[in-house]
Backbone as CSV, one residue per row, in Angstrom:
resi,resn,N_x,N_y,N_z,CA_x,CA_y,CA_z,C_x,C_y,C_z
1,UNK,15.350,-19.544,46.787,14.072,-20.234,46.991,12.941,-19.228,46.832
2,UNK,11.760,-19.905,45.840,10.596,-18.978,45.469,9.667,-18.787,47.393
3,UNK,9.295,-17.235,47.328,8.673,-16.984,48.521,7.525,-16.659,48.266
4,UNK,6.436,-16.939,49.288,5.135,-16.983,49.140,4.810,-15.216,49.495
5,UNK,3.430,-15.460,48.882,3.003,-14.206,49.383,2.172,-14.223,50.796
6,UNK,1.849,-12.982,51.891,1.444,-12.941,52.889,0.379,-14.268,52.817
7,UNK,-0.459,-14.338,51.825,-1.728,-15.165,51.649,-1.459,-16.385,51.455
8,UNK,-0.011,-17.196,50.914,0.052,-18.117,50.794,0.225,-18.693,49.359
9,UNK,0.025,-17.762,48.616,-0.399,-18.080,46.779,1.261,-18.021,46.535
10,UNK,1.894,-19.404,45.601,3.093,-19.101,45.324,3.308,-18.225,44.237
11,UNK,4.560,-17.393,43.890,4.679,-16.663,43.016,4.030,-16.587,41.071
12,UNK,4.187,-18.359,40.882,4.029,-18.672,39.762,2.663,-18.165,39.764
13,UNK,1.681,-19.080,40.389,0.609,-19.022,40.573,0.032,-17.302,40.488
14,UNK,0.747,-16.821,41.659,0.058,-15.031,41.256,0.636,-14.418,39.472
15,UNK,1.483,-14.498,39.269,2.011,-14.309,37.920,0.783,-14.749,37.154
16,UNK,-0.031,-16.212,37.006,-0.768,-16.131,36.158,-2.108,-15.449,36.450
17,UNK,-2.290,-15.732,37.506,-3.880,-14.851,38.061,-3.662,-13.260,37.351
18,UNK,-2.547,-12.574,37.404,-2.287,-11.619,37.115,-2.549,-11.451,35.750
19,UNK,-2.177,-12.183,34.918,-2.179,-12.316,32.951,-3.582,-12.545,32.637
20,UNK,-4.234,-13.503,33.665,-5.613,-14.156,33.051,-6.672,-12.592,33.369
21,UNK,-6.064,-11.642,35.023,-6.783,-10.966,35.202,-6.974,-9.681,33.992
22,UNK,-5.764,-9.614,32.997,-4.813,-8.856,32.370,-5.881,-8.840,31.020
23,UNK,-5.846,-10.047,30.882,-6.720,-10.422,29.465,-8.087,-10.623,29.574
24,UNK,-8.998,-10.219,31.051,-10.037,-10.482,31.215,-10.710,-8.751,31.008
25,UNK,-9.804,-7.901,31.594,-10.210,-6.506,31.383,-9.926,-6.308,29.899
26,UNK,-9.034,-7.069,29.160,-9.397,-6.503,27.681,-10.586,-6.757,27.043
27,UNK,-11.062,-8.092,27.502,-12.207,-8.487,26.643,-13.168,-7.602,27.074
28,UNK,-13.346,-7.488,29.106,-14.237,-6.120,29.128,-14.404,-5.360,28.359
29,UNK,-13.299,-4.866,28.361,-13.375,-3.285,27.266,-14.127,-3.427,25.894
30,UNK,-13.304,-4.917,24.978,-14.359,-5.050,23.860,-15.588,-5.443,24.278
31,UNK,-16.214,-5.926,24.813,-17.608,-6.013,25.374,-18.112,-5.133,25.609
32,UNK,-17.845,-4.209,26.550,-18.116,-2.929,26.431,-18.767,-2.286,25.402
33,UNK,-18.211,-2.294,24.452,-18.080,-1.842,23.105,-19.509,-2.540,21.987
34,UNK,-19.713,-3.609,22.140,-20.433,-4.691,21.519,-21.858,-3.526,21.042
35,UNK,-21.884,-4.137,20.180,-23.573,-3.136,19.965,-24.651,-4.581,19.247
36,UNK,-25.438,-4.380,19.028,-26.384,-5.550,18.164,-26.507,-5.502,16.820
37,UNK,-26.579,-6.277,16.123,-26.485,-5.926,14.452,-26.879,-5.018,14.094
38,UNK,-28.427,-4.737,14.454,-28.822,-3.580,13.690,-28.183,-2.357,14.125
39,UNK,-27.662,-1.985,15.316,-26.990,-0.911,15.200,-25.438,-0.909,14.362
40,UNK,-24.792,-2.535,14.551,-23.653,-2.562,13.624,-23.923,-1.700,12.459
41,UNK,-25.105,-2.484,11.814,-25.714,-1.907,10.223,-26.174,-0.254,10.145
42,UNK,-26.690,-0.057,11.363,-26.666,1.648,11.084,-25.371,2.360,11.278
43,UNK,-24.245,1.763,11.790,-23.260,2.579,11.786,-22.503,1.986,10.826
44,UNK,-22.488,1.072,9.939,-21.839,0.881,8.868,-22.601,2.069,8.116
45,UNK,-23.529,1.844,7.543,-24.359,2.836,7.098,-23.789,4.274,6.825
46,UNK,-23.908,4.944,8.009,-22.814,6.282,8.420,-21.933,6.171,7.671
47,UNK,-20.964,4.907,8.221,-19.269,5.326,7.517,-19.529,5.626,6.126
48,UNK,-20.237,4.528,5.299,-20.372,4.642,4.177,-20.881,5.798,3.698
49,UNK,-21.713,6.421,4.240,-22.457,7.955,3.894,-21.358,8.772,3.897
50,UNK,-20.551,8.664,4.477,-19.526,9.466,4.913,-18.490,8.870,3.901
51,UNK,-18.083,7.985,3.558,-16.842,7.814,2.968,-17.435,8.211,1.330
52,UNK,-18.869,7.539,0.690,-19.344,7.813,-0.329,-18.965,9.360,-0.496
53,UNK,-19.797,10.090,0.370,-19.877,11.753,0.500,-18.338,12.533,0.163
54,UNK,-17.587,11.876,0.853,-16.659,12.645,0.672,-15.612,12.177,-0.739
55,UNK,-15.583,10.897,-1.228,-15.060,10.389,-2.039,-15.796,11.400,-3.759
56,UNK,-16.976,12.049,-3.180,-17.967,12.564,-3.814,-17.730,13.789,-4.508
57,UNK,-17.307,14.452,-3.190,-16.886,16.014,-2.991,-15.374,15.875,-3.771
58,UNK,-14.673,15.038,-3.593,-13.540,14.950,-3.965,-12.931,14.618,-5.635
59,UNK,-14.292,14.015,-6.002,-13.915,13.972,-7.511,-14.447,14.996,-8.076
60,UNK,-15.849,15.902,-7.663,-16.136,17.259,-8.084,-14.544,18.318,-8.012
61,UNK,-14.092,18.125,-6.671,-12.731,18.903,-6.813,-11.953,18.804,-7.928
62,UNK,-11.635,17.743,-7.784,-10.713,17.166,-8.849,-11.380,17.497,-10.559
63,UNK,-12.273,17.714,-10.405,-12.981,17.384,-11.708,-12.745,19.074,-12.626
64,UNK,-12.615,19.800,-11.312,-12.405,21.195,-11.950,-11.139,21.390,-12.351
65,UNK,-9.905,20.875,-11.636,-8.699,20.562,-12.078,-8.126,19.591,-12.344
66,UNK,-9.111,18.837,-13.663,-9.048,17.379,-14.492,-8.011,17.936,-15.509
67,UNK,-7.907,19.301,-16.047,-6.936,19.645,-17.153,-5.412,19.855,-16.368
68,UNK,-5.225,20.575,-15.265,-4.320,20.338,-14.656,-3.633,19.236,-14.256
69,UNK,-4.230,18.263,-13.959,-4.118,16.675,-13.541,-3.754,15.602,-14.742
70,UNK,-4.497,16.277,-15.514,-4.114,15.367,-16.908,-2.939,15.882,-17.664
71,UNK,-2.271,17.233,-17.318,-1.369,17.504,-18.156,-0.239,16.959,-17.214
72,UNK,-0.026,17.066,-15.942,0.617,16.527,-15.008,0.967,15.220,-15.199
73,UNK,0.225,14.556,-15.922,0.483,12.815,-15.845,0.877,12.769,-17.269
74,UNK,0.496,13.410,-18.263,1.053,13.770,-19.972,2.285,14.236,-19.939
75,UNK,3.004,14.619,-18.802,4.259,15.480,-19.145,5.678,14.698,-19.583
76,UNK,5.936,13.560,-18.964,6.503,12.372,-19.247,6.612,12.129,-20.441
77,UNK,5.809,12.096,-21.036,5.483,11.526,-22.294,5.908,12.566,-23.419
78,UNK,5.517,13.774,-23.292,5.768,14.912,-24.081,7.016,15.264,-24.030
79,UNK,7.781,15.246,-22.475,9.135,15.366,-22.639,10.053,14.444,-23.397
80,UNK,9.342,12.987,-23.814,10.633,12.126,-24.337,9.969,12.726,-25.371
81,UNK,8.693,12.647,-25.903,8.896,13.388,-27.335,9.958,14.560,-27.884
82,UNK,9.560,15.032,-26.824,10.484,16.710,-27.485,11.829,16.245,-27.382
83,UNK,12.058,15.535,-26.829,13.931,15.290,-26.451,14.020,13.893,-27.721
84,UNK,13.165,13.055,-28.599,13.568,12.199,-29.276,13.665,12.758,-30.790
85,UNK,15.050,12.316,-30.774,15.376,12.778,-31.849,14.957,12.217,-33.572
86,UNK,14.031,12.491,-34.359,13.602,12.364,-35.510,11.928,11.412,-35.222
87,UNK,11.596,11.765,-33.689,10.198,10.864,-34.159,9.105,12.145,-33.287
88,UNK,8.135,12.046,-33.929,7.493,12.966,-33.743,6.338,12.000,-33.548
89,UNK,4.497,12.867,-33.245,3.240,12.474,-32.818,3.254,13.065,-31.484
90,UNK,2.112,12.328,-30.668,1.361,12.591,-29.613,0.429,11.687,-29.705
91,UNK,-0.501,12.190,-28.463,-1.918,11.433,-27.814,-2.693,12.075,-29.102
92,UNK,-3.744,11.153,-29.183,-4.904,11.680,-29.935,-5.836,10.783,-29.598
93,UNK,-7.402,11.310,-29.932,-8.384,10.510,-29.992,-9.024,9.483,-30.664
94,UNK,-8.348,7.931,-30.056,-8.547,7.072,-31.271,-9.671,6.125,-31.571
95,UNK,-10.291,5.900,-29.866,-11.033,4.549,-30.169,-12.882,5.183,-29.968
96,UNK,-12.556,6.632,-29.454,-14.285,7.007,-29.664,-13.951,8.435,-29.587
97,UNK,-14.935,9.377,-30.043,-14.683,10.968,-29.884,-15.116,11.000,-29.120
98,UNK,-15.903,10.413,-27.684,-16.156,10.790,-26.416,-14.945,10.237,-25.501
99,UNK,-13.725,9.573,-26.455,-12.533,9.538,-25.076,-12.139,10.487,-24.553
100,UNK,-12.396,11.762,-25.044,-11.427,12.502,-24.037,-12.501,12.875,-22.683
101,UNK,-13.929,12.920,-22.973,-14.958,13.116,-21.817,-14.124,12.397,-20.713
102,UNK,-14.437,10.902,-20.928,-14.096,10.057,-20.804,-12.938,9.997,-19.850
103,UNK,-11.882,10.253,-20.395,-10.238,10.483,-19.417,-10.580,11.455,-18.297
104,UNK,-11.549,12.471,-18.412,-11.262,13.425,-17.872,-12.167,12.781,-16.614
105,UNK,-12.976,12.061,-16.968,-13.920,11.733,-15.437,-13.288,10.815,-14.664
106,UNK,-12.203,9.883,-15.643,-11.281,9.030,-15.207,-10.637,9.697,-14.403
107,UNK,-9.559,10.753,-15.132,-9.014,11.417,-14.237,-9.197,12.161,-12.649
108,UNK,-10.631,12.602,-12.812,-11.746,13.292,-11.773,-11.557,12.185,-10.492
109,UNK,-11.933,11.045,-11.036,-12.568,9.938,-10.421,-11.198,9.286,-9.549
110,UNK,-10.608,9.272,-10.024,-8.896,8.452,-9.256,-8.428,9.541,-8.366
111,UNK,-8.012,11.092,-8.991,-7.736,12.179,-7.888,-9.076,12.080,-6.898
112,UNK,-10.373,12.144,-6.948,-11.364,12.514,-5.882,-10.766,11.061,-4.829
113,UNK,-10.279,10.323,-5.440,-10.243,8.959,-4.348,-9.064,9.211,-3.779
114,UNK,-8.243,9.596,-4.326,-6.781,10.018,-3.792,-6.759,11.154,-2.660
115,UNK,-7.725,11.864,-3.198,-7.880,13.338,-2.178,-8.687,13.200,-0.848
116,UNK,-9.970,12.050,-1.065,-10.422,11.994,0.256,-10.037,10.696,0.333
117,UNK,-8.929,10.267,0.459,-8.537,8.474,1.298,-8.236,8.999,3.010
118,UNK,-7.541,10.008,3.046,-7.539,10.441,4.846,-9.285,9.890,4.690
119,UNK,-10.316,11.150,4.747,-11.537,10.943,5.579,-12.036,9.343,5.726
120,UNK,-11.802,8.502,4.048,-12.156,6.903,3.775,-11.507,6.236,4.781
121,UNK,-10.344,6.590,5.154,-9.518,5.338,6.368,-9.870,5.895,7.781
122,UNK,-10.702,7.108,7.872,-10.633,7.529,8.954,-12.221,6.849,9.415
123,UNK,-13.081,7.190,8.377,-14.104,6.232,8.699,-14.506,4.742,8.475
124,UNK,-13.529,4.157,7.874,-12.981,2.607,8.341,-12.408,2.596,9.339
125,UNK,-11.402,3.379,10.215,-10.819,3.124,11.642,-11.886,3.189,12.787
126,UNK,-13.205,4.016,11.952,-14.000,4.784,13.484,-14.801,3.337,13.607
127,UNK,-14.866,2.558,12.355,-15.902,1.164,12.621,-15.166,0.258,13.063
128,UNK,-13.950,0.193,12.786,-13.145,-0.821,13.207,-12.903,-0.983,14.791
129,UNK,-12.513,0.470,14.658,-11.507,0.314,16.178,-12.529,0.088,17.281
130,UNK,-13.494,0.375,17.537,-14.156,-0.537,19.312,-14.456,-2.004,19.564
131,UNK,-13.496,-2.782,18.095,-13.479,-4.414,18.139,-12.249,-4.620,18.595
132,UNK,-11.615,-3.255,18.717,-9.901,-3.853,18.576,-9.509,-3.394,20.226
133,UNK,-8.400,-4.319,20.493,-8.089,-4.327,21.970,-7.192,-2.586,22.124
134,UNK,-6.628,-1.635,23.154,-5.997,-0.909,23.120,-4.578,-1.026,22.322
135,UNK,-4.182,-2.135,22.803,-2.462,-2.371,21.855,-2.961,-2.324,20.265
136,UNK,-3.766,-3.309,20.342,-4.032,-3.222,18.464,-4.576,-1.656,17.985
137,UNK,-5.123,-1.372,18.658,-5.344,0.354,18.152,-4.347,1.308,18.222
138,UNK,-3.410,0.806,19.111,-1.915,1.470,18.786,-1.234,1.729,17.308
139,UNK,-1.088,0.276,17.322,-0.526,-0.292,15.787,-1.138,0.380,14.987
140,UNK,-2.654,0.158,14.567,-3.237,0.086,13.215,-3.056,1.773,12.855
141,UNK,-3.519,2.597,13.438,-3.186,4.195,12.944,-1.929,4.500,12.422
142,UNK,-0.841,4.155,13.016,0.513,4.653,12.211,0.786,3.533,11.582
143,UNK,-0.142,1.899,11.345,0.708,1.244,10.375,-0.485,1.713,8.889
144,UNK,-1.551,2.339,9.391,-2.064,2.460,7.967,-1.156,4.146,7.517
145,UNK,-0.388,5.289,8.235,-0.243,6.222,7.792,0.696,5.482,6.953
146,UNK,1.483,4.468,7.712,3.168,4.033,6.840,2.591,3.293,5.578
147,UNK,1.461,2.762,5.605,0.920,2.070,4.276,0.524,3.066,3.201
148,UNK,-0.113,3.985,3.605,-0.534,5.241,2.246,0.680,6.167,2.079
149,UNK,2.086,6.288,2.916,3.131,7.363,2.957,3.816,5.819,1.817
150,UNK,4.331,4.667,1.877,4.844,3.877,0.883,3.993,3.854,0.185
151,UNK,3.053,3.661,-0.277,2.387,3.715,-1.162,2.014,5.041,-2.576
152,UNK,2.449,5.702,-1.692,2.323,7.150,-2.661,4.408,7.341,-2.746
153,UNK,4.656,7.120,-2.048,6.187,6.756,-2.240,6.761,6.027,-3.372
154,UNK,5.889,5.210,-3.824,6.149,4.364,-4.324,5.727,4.903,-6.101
155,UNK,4.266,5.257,-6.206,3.878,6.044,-7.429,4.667,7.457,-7.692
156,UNK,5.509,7.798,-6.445,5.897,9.113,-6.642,7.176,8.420,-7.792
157,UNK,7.931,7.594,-7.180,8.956,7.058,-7.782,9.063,6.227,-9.190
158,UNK,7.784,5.766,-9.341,7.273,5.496,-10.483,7.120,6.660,-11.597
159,UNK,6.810,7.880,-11.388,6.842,8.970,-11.699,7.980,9.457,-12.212
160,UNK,8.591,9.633,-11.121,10.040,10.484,-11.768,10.981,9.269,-11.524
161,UNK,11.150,8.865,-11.051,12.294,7.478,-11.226,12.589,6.584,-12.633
162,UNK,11.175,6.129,-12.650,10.568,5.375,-14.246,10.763,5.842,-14.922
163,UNK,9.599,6.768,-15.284,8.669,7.209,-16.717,10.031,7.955,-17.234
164,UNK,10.819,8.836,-16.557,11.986,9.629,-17.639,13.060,8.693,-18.537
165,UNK,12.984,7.488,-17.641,14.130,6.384,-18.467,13.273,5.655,-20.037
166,UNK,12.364,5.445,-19.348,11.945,4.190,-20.141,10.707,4.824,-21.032
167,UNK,10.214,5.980,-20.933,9.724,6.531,-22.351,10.403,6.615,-23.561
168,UNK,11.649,7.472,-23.187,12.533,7.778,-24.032,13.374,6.649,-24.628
169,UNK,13.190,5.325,-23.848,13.797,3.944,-24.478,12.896,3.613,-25.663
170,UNK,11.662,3.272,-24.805,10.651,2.624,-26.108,10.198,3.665,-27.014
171,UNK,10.517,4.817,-27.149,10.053,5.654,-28.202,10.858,5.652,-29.292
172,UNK,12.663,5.421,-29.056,12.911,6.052,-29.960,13.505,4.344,-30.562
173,UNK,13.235,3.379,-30.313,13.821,2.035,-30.496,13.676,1.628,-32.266
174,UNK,12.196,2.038,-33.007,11.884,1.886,-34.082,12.303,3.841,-34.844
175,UNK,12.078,4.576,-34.381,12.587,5.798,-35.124,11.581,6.160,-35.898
176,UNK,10.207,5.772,-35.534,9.168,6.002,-36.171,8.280,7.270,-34.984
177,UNK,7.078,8.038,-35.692,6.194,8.942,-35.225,5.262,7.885,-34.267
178,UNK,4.862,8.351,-33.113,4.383,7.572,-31.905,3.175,8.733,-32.028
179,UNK,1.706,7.667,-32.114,0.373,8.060,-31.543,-0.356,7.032,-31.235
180,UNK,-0.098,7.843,-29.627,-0.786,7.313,-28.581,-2.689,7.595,-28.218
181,UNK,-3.264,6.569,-28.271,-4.613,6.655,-27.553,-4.834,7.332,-26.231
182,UNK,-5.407,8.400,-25.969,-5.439,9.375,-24.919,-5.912,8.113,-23.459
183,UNK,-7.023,7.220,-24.112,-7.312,6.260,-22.810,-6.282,5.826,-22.599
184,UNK,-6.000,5.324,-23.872,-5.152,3.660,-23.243,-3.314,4.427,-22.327
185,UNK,-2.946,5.825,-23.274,-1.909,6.536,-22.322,-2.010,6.386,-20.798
186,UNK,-3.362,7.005,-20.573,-3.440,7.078,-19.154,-3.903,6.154,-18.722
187,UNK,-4.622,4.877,-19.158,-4.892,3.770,-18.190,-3.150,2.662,-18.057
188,UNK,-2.307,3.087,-18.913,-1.089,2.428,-18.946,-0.289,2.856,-17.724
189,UNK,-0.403,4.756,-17.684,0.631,5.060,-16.944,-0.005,5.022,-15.117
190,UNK,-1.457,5.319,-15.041,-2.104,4.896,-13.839,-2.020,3.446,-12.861
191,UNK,-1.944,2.532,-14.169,-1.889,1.295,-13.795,-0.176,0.398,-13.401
192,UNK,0.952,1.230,-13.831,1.901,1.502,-13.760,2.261,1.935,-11.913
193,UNK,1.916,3.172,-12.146,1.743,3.858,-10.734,1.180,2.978,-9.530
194,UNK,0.389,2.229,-10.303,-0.237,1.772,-8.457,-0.032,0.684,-8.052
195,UNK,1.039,-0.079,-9.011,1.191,-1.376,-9.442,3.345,-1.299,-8.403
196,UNK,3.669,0.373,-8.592,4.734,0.231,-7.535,4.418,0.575,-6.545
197,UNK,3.416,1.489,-6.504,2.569,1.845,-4.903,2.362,0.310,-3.890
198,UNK,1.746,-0.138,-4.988,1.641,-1.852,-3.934,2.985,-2.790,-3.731
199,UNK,4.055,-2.447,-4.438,5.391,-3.043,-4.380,6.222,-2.425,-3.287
200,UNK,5.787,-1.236,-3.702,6.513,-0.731,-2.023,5.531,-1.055,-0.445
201,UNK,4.846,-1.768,-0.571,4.213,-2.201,0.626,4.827,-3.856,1.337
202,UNK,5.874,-3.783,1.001,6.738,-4.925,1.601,6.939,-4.693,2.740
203,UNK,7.265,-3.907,3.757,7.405,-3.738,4.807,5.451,-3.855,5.826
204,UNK,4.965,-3.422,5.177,3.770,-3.535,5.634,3.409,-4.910,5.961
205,UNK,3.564,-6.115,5.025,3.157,-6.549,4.841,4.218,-7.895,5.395
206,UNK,5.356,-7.663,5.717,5.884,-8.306,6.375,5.588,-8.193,8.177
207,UNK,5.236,-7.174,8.461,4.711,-7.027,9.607,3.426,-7.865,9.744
208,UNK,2.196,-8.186,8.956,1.503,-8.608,9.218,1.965,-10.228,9.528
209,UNK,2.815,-10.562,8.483,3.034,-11.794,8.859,3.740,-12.270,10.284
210,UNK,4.419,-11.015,10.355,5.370,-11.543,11.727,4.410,-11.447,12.556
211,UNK,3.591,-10.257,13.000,2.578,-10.162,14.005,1.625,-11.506,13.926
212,UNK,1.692,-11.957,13.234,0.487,-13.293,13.017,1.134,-14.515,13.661
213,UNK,2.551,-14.317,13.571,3.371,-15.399,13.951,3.578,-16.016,12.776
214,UNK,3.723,-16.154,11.629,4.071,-16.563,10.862,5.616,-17.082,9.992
215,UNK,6.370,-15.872,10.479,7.448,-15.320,10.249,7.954,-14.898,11.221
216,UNK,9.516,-14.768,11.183,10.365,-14.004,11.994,11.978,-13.391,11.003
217,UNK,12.455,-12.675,11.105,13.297,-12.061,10.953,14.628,-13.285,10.400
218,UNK,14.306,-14.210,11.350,15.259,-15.539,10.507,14.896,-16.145,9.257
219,UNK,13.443,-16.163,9.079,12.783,-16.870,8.312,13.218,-16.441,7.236
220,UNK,12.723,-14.876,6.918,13.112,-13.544,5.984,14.380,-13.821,5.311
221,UNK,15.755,-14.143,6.386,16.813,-13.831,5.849,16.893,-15.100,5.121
222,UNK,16.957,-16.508,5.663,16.856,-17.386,5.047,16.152,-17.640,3.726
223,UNK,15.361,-16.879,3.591,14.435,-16.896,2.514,15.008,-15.623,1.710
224,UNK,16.118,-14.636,1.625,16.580,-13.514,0.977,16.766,-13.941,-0.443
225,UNK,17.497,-14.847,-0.708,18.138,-15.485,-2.060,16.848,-15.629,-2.965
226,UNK,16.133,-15.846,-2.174,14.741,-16.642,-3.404,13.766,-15.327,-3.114
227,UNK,13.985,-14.435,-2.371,13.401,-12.972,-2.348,13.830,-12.340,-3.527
228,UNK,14.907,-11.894,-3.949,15.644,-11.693,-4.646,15.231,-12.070,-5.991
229,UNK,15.138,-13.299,-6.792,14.821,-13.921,-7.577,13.527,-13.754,-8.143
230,UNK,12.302,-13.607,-6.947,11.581,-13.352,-7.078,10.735,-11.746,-7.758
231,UNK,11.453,-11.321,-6.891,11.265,-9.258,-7.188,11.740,-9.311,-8.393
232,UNK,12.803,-10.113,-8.952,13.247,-9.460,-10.045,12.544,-9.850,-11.135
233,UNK,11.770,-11.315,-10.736,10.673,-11.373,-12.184,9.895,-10.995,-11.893
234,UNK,8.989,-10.610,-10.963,7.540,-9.430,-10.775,8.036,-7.933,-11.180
235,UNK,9.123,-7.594,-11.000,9.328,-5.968,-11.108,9.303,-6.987,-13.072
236,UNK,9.851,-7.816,-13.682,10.115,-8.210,-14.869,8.463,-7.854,-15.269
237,UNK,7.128,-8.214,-14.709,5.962,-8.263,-15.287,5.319,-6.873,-15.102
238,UNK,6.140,-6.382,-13.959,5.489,-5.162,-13.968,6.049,-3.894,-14.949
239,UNK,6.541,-4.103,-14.975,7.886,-3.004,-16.310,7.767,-3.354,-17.523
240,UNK,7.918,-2.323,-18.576,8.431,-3.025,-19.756,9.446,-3.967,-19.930
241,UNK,9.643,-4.290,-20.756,10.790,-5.746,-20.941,12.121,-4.733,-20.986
242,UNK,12.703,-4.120,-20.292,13.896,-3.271,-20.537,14.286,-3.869,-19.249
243,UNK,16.027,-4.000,-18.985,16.813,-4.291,-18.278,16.914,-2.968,-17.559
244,UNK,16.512,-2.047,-17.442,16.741,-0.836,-16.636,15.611,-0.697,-15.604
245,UNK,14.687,-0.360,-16.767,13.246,-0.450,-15.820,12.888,-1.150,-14.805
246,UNK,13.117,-2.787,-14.898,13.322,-3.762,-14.344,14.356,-3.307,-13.035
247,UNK,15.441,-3.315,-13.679,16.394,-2.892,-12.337,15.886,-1.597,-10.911
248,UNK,15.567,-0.804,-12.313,14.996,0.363,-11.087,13.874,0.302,-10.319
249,UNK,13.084,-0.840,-10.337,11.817,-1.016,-9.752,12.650,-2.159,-8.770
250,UNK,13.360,-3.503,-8.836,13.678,-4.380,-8.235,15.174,-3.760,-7.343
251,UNK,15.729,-2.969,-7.216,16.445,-2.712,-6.202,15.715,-2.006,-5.290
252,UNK,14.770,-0.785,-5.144,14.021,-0.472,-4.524,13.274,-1.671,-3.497
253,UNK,12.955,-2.381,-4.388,12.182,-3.661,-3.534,13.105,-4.756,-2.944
254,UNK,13.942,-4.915,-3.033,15.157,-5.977,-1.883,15.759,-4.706,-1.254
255,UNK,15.761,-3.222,-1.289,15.766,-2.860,-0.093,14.516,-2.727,0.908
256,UNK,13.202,-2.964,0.154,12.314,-2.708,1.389,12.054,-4.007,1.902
257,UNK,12.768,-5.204,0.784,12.741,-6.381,1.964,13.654,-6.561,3.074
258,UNK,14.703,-5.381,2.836,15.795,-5.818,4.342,14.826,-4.963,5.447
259,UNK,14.412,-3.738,4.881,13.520,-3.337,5.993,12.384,-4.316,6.495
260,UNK,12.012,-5.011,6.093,10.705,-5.647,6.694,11.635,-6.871,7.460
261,UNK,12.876,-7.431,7.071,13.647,-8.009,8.342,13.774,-7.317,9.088
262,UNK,13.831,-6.024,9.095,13.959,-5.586,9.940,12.708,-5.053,11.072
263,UNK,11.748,-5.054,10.424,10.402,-5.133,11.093,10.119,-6.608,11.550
264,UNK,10.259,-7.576,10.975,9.678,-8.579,11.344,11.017,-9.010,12.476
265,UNK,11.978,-8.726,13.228,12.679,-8.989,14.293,11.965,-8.318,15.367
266,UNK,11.380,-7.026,15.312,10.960,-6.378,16.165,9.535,-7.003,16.444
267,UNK,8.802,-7.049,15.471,7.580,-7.480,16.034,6.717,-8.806,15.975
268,UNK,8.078,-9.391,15.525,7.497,-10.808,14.950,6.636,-11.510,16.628
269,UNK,5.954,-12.404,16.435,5.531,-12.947,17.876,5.674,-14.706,17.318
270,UNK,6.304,-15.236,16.720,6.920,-16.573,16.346,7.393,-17.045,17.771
271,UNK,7.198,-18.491,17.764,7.791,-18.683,18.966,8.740,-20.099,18.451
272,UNK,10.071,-20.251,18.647,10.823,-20.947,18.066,11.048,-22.042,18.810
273,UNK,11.490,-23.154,18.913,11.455,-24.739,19.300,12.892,-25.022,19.108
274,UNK,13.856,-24.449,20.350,14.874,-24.887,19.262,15.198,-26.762,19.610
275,UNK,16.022,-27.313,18.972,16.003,-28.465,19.139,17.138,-28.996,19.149
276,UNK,17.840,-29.605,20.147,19.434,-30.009,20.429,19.761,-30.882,19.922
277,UNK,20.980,-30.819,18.972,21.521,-32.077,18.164,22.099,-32.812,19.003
278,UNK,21.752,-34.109,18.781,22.416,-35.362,19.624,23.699,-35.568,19.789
């Protein structure tokens, strides 16, 4: 039998006084926090000064080691040359004599963003976080490190996983001399890169759903077969039309969908109904 407290309040009853009191100090805290637009707008302001600034500094960096950077992302390419047997060429300058300016600011411009994304997420977290309750500020710091660590995980593997198979496929298929446009090389192999960077964000992104309630870990598995099906014609649009390429991009990705079952059991917040057969 449920026992009262000295005061008389039955247990249930203190249990909720307790939750409502629970969720009344959180909103404190964001209240706390509250500022008025115009200061919203001057501290947006900041971040942006700050994320501009450094996104700034970072393509000047980069910009001095644009020849380093560009031979780094050319090497792929040069190696299936040298290793294909009877076809010869390279990159050259085809569609303006200011492409190679051109690549190189490209190049400047993607490393400076790559090099300062720490300071960019750090001053998106500093605006974000005094809206967000303590638990949610838990989460968001190590789920954005796990979002830019898969994400560069993902272009790393695109890198050396990919590009060594499937250059050397489509180069030597006709047995003809290959010249390549210096832009269109590097807007192919960039766009390549960030295109598995965002494929490996399955786990991320299954978390959001579970945390939303959307999903749970049953849902996922039930839904594996047509997961499956799926990855394998997106890794199909994202790859050349080769049965390898394809493969090596789509097993990677039905394993990061067992991981995100496996995230979405842990943090899913779904609440299930079950319902008794008659």
């Amino acid at each position: 039998m449920a026992r009262r407290r000295p005061d008389g309040v039955p247990p249930g009853k203190q249990a909720h006084e307790e939750s409502l009191q629970a969720v009344e100090e959180q909103l404190d805290e964001v209240q706390a926090m509250q500022m008025p637009l115009l200061e919203h707008l001057m501290e947006l302001k900041d971040r942006l000064i700050w994320a501009v600034g450094s996104a700034f500094a970072g393509t000047l960096v980069c910009f001095a080691f644009a020849k380093e950077i560009y031979d780094f992302l050319k090497q792929p390419f040069e190696l299936a040359l040298a290793n294909a047997e009877g076809v010869g060429g390279g990159l050259a300058l085809v569609n303006s004599p200011f492409e190679g300016v051109y690549t190189y600011f490209k190049v400047a411009v993607i490393g400076g963003l790559i090099l300062s994304s720490p300071v960019i997420f750090w001053q998106i977290w500093k605006f974000v976080a005094p809206g967000l309750y303590d638990s949610e500020q838990k989460v968001v710091l190590p789920l954005t490190v796990a979002s830019v660590s898969l994400f560069l995980a993902g272009a790393a593997f695109c890198y050396y996983g990919i590009f060594p198979y499937a250059f050397p496929f489509f180069m030597n298929v006709l047995g003809v001399d290959v010249n390549l446009s210096v832009g269109g090389y590097l807007s192919a192999v960039i766009r390549m890169m960030i295109a598995f960077g965002l494929c490996f964000q399955i786990p991320v992104g299954a978390f959001f759903l579970a945390k939303m309630g959307f999903v749970d870990h049953k849902d996922l598995m039930g839904f594996f077969r047509y997961a499956i099906v799926i990855i394998f014609i997106l890794a199909a649009f994202i790859t050349p039309p080769d049965p390898l390429t394809q493969t090596l991009l789509a097993l990677p990705m039905v394993a990061l969908y067992g991981v995100g079952i496996l995230v979405a059991r842990i943090w899913s917040t779904k609440v299930r109904e079950e319902v008794a057969e008659a």
